[in-house]
C-alpha positions as MATLAB code, in Angstrom:
seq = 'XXXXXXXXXXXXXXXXXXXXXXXXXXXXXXXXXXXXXXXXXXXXXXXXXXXXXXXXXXXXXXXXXXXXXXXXXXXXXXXXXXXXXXXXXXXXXXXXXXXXX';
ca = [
      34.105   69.039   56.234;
      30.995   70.113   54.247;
      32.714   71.312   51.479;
      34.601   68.016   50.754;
      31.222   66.016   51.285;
      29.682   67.713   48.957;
      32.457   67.535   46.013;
      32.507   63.579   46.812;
      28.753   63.176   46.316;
      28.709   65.752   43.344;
      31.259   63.807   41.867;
      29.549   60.348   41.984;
      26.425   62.078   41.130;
      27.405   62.922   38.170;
      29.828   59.788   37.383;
      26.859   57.179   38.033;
      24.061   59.262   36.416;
      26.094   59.634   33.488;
      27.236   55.997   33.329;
      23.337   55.095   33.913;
      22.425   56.814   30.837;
      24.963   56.066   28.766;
      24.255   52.190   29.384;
      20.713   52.542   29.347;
      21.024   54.137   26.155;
      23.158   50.932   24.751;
      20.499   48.768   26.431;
      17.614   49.557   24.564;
      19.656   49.621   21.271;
      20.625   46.368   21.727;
      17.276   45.211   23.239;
      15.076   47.142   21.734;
      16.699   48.025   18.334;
      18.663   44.845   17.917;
      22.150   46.367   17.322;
      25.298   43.965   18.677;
      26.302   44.214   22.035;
      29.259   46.679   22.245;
      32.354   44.749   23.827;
      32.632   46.942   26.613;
      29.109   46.252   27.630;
      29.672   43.753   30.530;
      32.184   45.511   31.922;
      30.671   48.592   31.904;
      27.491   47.118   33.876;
      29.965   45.939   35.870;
      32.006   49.246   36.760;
      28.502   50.503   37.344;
      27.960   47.789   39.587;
      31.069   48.842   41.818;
      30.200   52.872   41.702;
      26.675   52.609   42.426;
      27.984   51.529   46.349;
      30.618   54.362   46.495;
      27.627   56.769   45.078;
      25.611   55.439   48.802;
      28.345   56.102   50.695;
      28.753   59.767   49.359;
      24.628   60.329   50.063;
      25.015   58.684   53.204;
      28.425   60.868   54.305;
      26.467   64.326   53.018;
      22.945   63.131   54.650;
      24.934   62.420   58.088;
      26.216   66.569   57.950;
      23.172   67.370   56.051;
      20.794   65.677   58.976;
      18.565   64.383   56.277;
      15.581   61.870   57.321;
      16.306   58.167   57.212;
      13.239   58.405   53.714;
      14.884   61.350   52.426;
      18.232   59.836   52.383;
      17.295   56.217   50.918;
      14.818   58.487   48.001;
      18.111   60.052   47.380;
      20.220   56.940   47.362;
      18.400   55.553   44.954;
      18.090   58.170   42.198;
      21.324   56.457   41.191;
      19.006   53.537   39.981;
      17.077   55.811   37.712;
      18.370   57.062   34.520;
      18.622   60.992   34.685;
      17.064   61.163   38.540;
      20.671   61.718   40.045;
      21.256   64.749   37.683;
      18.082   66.364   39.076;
      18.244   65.117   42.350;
      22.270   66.545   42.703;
      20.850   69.752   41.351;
      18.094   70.154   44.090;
      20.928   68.728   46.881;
      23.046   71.806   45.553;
      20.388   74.090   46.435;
      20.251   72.840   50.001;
      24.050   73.430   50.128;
      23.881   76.768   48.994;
      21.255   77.649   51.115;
      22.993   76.689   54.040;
      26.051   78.636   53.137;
];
């Protein structure tokens, strides 16, 4: 169903892009700045580390009822490795969606 393809990949979307920016924001302040490491910090990476996957399978899921190109799908896939990009990218997928509805 489209509708429940679309919630899934919204959802991780929005969980990893926000989780991306919220570490990369505690990354530079403790590279860059100096601050302490936060004690949640290596977990965190590694929750990330354990979404990011579910986050491929969701754009791979969507691209499959989508028909997205093989490039189109992987340039999508990893937006989730780019602070912000899945935000904008999810935005420009929800287009699509609504266009086809």
């Amino acid at each position: 169903n489209l509708a429940k393809q679309w919630m899934f990949y919204r959802i991780m979307a929005l969980v990893v892009g926000t989780v991306l920016a919220v570490l990369t924001f505690f990354l530079i302040s403790v590279r860059v700045i100096g601050n302490p490491e936060p004690s949640f910090y290596a977990l965190a990476w590694m929750a990330h580390g354990y979404l990011f996957p579910i986050y491929v399978v969701a754009t791979f899921m969507l691209s499959t009822k989508l028909k997205w190109s093989f490039s189109k799908t992987i340039l999508i896939m990893l937006a989730g490795t780019v602070p912000l990009m899945s935000f904008f990218t999810e935005r420009r997928v929800a287009k699509e969606v609504v266009d086809l509805n």
